[in-house]
C-alpha distance (Angstrom), angle and dihedral (degrees) to the residues before:
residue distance angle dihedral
X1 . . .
X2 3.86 . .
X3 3.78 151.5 .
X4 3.68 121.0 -123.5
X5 4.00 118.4 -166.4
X6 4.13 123.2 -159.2
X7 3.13 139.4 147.1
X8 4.02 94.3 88.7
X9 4.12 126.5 131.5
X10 3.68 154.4 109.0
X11 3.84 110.2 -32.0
X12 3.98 120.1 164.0
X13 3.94 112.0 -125.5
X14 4.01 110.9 -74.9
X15 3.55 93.1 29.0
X16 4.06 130.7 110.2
X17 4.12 146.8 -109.0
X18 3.51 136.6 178.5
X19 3.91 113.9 -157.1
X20 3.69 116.3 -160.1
X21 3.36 122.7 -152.7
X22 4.08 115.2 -159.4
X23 3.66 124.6 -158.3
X24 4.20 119.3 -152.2
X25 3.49 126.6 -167.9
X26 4.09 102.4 8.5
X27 3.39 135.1 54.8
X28 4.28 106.9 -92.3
X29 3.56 90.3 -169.4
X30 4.08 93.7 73.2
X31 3.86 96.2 53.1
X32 4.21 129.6 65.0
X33 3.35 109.5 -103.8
X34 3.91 132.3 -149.2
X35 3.75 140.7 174.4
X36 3.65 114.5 -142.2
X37 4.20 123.0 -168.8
X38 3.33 135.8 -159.1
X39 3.96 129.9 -159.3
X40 3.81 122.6 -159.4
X41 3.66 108.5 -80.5
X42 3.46 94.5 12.7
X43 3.67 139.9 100.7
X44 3.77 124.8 -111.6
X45 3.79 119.2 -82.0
X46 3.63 136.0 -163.0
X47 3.38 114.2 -116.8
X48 3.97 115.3 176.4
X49 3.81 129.8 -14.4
X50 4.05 123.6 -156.3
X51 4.11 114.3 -168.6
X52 3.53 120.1 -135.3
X53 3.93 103.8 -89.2
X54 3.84 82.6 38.6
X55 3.40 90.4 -128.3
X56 4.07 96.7 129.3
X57 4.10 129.6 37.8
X58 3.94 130.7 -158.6
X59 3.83 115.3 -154.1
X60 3.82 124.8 -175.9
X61 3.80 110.1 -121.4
X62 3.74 90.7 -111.5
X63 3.90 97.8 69.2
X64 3.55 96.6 25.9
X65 3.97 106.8 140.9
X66 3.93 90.1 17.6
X67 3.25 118.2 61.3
X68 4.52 118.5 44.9
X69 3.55 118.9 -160.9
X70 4.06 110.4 -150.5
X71 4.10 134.2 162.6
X72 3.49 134.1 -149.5
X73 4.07 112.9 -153.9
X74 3.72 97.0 -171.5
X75 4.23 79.4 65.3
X76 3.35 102.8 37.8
X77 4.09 89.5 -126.1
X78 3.56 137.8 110.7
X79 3.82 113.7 -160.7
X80 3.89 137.4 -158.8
X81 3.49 117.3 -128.3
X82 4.09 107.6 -157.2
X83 3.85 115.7 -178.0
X84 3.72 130.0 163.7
X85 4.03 80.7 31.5
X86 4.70 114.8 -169.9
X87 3.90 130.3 -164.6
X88 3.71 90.2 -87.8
X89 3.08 97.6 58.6
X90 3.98 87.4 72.7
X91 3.69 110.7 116.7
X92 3.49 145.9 104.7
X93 3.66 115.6 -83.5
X94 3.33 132.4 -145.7
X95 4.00 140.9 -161.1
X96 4.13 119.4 -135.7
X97 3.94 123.3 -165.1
X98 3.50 135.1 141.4
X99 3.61 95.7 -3.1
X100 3.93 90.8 -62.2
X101 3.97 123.6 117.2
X102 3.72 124.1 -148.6
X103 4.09 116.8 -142.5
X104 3.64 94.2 -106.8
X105 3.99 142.0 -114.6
X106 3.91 127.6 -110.4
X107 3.42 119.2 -123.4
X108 3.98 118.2 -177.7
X109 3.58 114.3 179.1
X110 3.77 106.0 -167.8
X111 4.09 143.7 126.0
């Protein structure tokens, strides 16, 4: 039973990601999902949330309009769709469901 994030890298400022966040041995699609980052020095901060049917989202303010949170059930894995991506949005991003945490995904935004 875990979560396993990719999807993260090197992106020059204005460019895009999508994160994937795979589920293994349960069914992803029956919990809320979120993905969390966390900057150097900084505490961990939710970023977007996706309910179970995927029928409602949650966005902190600071990547409102950017960044789309979405799942696919017939994978098991809910992604993170980050356009229009800054410098602060370097961290390491992580994937929350069902009281499990996945190890994370680097993203470095930087020219």
């Amino acid at each position: 039973v875990q979560l396993v994030e990719s999807g993260g890298g090197l992106v020059q400022p204005g460019g895009s990601l999508r994160l994937s966040c795979a589920a293994s041995g349960f069914t992803l699609s029956s919990y809320f999902t979120t993905w969390y980052r966390q900057a150097p020095g900084k505490e961990r901060e939710l970023v977007a949330t996706i309910t179970s049917s995927g029928s409602s989202t949650n966005y902190a303010d600071s990547v409102k309009g950017r960044f789309t949170i979405s799942r696919d059930n017939i994978k098991n894995t809910v992604y993170l769709q980050m356009n229009s991506l800054k410098p602060e949005d370097t961290a390491v991003y992580y994937c929350y469901a069902r009281r499990l945490w996945g190890k994370g995904t680097l993203v470095t935004v930087s020219s």
